[in-house]
HTML snippet that shows the backbone in 3Dmol.js (N, CA, C, O; Angstrom):
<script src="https://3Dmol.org/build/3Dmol-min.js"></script>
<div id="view" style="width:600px;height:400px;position:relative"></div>
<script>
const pdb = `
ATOM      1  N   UNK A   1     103.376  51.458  70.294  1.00  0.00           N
ATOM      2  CA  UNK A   1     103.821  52.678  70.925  1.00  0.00           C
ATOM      3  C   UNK A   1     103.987  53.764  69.868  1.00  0.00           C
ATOM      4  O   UNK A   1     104.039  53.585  68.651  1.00  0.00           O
ATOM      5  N   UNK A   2     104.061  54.918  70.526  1.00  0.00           N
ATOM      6  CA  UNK A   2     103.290  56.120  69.366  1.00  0.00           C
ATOM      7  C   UNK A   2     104.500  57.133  70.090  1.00  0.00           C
ATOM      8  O   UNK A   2     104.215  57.365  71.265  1.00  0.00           O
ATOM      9  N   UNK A   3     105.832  57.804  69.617  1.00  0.00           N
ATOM     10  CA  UNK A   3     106.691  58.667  69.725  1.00  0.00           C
ATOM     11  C   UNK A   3     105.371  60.190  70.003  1.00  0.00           C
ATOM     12  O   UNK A   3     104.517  60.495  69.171  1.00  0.00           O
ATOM     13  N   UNK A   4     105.494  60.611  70.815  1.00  0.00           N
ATOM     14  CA  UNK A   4     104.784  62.117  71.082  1.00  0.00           C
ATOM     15  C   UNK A   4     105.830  63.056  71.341  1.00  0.00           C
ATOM     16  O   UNK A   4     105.369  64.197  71.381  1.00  0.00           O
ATOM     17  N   UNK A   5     107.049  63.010  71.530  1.00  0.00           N
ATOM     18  CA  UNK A   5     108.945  63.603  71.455  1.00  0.00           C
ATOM     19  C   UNK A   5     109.416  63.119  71.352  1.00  0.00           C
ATOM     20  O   UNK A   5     109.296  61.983  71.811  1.00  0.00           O
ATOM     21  N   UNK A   6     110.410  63.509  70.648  1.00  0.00           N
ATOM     22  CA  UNK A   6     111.696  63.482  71.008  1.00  0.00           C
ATOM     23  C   UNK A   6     112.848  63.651  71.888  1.00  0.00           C
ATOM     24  O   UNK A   6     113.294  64.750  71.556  1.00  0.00           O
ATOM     25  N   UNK A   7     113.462  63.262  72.669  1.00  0.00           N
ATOM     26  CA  UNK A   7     114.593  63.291  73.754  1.00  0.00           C
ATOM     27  C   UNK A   7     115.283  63.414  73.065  1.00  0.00           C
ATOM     28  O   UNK A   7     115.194  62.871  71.964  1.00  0.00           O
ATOM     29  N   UNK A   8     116.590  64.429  73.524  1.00  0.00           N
ATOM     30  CA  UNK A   8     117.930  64.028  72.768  1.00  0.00           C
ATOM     31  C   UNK A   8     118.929  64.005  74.418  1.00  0.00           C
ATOM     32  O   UNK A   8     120.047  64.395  74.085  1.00  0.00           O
ATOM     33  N   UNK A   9     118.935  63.821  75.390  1.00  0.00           N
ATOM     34  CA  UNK A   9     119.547  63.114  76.188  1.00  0.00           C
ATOM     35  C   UNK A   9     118.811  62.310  77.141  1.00  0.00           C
ATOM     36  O   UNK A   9     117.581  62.330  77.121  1.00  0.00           O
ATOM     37  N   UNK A  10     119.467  61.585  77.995  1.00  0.00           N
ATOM     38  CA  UNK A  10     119.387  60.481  78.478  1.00  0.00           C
ATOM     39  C   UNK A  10     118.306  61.247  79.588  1.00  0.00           C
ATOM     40  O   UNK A  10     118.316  62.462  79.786  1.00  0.00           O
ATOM     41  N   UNK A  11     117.432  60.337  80.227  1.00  0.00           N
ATOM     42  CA  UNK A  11     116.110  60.656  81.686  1.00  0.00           C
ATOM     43  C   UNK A  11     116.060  59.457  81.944  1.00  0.00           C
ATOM     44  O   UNK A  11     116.512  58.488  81.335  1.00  0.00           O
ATOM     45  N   UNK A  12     115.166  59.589  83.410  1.00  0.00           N
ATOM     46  CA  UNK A  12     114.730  58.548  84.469  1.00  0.00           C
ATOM     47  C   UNK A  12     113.455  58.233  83.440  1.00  0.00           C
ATOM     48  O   UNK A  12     113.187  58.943  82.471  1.00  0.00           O
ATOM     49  N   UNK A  13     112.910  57.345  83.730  1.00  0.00           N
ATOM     50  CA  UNK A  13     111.749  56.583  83.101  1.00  0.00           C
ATOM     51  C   UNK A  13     110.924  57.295  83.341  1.00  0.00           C
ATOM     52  O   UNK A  13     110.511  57.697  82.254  1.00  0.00           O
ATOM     53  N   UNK A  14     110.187  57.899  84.396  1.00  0.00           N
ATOM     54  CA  UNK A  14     109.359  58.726  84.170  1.00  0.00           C
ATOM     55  C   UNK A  14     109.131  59.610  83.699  1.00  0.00           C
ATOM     56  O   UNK A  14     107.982  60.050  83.661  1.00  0.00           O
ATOM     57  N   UNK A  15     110.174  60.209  83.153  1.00  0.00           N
ATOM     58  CA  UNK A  15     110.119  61.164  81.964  1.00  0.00           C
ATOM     59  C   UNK A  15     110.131  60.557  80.846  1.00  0.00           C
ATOM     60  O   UNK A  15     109.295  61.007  80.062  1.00  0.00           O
ATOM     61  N   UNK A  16     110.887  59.517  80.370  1.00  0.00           N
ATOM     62  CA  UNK A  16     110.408  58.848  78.795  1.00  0.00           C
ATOM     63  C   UNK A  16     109.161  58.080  78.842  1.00  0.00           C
ATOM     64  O   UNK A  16     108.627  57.642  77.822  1.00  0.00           O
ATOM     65  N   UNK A  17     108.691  57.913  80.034  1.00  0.00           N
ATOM     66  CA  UNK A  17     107.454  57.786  79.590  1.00  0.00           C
ATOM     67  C   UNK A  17     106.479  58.379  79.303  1.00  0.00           C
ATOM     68  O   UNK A  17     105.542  57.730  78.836  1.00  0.00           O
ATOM     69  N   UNK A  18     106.358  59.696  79.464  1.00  0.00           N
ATOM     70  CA  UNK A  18     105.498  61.003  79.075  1.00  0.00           C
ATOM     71  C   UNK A  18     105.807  61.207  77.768  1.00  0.00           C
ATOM     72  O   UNK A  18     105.036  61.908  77.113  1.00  0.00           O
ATOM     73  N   UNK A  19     107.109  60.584  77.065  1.00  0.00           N
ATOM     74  CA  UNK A  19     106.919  61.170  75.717  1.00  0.00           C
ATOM     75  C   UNK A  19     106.423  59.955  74.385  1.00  0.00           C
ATOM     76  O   UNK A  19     106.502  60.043  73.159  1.00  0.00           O
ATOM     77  N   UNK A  20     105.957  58.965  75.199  1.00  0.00           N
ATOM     78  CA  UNK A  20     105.057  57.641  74.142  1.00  0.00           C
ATOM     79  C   UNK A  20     103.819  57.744  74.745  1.00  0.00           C
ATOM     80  O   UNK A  20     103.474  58.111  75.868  1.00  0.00           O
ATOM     81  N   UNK A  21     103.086  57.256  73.560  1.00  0.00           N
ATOM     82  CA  UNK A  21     102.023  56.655  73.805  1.00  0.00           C
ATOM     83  C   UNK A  21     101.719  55.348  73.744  1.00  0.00           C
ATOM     84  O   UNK A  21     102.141  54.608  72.854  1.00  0.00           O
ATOM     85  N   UNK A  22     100.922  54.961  74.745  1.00  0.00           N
ATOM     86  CA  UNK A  22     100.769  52.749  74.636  1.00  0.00           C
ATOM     87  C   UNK A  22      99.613  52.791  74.041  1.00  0.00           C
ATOM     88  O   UNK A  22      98.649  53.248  74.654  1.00  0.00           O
ATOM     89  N   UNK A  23      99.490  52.344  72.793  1.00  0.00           N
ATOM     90  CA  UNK A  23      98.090  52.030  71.791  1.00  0.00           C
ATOM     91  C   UNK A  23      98.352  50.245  71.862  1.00  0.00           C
ATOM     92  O   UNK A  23      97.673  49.674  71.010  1.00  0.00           O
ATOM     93  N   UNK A  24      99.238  49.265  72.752  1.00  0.00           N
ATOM     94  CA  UNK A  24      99.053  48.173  73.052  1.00  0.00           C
ATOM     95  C   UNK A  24      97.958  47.564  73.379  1.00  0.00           C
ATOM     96  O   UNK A  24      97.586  47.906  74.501  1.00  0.00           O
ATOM     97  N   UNK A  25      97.234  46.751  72.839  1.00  0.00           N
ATOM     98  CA  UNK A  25      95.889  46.295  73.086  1.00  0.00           C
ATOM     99  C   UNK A  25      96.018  45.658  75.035  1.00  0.00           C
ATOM    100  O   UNK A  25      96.849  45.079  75.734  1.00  0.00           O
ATOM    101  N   UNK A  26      94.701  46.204  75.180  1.00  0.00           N
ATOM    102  CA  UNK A  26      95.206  45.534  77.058  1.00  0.00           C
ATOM    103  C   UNK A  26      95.360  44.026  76.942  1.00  0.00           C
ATOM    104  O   UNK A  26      95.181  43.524  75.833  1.00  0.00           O
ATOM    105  N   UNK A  27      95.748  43.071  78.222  1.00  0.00           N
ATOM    106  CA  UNK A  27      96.358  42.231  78.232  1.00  0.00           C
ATOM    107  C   UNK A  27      94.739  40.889  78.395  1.00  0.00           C
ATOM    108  O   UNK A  27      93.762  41.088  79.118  1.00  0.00           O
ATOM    109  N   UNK A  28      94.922  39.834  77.629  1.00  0.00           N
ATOM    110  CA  UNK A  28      94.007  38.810  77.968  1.00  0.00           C
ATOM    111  C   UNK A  28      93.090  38.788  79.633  1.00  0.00           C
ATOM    112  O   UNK A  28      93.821  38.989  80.602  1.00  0.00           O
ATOM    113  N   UNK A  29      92.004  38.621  79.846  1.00  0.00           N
ATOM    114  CA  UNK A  29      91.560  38.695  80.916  1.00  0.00           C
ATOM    115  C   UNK A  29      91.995  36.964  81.745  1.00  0.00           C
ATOM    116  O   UNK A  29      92.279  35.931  81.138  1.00  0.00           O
ATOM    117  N   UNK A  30      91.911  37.158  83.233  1.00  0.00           N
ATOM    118  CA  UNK A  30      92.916  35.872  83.786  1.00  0.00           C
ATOM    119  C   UNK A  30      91.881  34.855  83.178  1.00  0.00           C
ATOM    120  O   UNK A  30      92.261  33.782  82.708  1.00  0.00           O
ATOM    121  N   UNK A  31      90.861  35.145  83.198  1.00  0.00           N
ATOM    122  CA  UNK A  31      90.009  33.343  83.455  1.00  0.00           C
ATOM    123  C   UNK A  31      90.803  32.789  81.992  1.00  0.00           C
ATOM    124  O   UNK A  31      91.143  31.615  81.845  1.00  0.00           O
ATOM    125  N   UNK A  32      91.050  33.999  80.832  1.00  0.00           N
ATOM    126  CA  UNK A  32      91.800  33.375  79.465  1.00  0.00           C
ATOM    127  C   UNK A  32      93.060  32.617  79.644  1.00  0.00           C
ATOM    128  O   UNK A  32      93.413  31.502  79.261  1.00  0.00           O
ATOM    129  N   UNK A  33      93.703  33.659  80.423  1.00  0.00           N
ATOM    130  CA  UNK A  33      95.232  33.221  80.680  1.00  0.00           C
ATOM    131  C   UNK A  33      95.003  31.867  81.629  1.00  0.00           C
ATOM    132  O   UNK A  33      95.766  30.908  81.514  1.00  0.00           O
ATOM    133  N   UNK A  34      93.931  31.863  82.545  1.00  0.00           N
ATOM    134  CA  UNK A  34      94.363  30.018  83.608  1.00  0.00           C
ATOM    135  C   UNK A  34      93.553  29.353  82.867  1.00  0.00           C
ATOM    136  O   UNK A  34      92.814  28.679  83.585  1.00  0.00           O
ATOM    137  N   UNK A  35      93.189  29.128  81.020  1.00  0.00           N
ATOM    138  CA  UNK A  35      93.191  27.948  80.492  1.00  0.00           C
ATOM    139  C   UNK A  35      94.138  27.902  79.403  1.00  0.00           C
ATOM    140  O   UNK A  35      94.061  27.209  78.389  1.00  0.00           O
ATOM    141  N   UNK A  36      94.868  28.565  79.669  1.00  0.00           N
ATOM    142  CA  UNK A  36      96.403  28.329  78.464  1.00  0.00           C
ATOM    143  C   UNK A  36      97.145  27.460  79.256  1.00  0.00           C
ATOM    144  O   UNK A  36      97.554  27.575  80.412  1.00  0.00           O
ATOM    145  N   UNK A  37      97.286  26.238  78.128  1.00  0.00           N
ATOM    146  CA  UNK A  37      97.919  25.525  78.642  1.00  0.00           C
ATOM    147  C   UNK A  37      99.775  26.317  78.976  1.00  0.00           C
ATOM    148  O   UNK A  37     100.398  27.160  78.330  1.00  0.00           O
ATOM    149  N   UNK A  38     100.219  25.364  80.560  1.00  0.00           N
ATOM    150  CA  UNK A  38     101.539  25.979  81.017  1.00  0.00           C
ATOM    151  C   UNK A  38     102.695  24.867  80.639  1.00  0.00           C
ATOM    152  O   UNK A  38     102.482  23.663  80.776  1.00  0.00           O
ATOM    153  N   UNK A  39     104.102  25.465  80.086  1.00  0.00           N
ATOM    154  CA  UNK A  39     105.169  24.660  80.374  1.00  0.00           C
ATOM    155  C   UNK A  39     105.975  24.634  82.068  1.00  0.00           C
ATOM    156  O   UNK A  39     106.288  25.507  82.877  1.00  0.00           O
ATOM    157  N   UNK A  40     106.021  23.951  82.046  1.00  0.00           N
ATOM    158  CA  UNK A  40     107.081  23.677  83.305  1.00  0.00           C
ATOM    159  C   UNK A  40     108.456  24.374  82.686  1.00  0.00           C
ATOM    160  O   UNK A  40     108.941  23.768  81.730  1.00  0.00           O
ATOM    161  N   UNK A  41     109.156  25.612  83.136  1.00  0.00           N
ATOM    162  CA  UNK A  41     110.413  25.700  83.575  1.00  0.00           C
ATOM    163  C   UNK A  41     111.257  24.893  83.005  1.00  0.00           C
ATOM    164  O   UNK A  41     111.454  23.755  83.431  1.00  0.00           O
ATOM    165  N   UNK A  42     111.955  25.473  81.798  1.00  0.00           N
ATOM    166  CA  UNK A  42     113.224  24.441  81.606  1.00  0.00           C
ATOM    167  C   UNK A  42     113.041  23.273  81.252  1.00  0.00           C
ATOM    168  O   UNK A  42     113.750  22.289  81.462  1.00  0.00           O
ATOM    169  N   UNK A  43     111.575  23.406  80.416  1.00  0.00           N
ATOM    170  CA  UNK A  43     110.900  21.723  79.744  1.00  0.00           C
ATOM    171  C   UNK A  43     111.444  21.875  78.404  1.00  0.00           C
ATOM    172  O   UNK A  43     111.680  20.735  78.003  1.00  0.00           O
ATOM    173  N   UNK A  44     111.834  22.937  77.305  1.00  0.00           N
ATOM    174  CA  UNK A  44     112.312  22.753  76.274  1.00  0.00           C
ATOM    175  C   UNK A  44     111.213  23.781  75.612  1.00  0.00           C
ATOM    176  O   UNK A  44     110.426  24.532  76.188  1.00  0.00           O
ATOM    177  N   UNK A  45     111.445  23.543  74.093  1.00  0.00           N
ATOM    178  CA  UNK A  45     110.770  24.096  73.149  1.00  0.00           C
ATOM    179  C   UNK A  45     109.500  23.191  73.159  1.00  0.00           C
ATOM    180  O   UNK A  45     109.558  22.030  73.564  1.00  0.00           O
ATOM    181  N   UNK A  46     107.951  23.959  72.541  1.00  0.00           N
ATOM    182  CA  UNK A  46     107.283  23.101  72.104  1.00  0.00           C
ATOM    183  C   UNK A  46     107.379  22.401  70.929  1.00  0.00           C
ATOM    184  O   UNK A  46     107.958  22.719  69.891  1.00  0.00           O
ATOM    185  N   UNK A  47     106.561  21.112  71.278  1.00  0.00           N
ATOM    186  CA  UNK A  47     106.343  20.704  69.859  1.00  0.00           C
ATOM    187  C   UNK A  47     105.444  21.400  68.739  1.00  0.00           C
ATOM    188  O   UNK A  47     104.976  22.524  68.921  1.00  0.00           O
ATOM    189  N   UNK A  48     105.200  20.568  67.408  1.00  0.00           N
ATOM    190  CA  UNK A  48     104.853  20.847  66.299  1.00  0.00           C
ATOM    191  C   UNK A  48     103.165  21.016  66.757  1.00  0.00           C
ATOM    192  O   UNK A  48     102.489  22.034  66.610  1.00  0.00           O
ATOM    193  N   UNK A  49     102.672  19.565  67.412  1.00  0.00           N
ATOM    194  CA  UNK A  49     101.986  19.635  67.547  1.00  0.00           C
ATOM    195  C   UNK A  49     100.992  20.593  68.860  1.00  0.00           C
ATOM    196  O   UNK A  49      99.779  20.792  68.920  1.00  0.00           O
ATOM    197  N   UNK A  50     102.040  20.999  69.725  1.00  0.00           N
ATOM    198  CA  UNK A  50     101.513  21.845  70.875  1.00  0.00           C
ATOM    199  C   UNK A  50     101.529  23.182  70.717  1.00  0.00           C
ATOM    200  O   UNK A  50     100.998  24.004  71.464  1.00  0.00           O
ATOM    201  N   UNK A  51     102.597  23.544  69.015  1.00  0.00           N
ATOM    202  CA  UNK A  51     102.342  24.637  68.821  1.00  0.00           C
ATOM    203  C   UNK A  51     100.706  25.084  68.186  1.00  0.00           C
ATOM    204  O   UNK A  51      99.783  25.850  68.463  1.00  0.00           O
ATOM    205  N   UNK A  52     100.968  24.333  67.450  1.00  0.00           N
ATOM    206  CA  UNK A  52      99.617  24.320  66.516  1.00  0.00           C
ATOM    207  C   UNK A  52      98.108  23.924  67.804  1.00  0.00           C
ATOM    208  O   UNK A  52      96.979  24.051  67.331  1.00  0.00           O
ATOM    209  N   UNK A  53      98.181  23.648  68.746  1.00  0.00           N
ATOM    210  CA  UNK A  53      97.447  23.511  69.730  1.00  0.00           C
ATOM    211  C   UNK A  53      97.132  25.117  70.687  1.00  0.00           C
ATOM    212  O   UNK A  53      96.151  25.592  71.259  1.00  0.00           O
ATOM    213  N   UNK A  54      98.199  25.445  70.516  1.00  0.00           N
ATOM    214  CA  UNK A  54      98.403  27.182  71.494  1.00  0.00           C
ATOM    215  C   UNK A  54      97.824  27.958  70.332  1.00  0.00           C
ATOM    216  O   UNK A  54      96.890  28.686  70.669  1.00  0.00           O
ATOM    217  N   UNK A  55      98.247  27.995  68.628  1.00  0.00           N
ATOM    218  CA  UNK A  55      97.610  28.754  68.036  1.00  0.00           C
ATOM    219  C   UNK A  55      96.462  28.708  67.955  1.00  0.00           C
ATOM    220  O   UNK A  55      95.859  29.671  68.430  1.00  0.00           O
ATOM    221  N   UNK A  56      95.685  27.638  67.354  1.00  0.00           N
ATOM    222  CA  UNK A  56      94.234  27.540  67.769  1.00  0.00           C
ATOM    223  C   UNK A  56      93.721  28.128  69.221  1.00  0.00           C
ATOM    224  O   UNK A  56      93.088  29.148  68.950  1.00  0.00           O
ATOM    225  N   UNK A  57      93.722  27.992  70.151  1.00  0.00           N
ATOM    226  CA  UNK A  57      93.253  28.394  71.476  1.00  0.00           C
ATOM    227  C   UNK A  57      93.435  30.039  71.415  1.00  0.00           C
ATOM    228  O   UNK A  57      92.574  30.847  71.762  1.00  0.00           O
ATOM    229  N   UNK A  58      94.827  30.371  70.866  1.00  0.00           N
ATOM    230  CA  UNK A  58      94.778  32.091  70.835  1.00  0.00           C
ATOM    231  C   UNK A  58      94.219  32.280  69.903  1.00  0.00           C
ATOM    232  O   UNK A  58      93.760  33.402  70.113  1.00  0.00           O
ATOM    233  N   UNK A  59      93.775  31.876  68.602  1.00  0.00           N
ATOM    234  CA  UNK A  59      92.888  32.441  67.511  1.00  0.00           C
ATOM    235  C   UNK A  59      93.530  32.901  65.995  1.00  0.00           C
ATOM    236  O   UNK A  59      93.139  33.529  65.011  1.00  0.00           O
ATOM    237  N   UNK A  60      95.003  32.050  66.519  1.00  0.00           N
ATOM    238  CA  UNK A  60      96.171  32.632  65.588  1.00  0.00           C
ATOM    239  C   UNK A  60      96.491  31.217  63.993  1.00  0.00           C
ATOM    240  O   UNK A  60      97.365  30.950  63.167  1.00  0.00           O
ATOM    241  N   UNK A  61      94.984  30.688  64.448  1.00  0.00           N
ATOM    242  CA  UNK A  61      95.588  29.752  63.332  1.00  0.00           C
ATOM    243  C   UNK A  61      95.369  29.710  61.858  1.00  0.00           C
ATOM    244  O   UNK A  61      94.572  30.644  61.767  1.00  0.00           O
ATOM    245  N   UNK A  62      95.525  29.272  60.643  1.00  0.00           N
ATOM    246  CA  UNK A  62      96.093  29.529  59.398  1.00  0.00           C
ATOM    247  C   UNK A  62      94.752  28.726  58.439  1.00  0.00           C
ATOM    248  O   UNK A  62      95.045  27.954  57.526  1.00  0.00           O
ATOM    249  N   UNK A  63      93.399  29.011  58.771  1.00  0.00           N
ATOM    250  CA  UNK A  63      92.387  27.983  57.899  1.00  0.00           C
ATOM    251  C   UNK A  63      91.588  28.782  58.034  1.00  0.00           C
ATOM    252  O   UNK A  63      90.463  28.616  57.564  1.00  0.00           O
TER     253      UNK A  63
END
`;
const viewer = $3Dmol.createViewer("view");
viewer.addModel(pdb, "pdb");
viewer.setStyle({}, {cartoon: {color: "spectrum"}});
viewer.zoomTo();
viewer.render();
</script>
């Protein structure tokens, strides 16, 4: 996000949103997102090894 003003009091969202810009890359396309693997709700943290499984698949891994 990219400040384009400054506010110095408080607005409804639609006005602070006129004063950023979203340079956020757009979001994964679905067919990407329905082969990431899913946790179930309240299953815990991943493991060592399921992390290192999610990084590879997103492209985030360390070799």
């Amino acid at each position: 996000m990219i400040v384009e003003r400054i506010i110095t009091k408080r607005v409804g969202p639609p006005v602070a949103a006129q004063c950023l810009i979203d340079r956020s890359p757009p979001p994964p396309p679905r067919e990407i997102l329905a082969t990431m693997p899913r946790r179930d709700r309240g299953a815990g943290r991943p493991t060592k090894r399921e992390r290192r499984e999610t990084d590879r698949l997103l492209g985030r891994d360390e070799g």
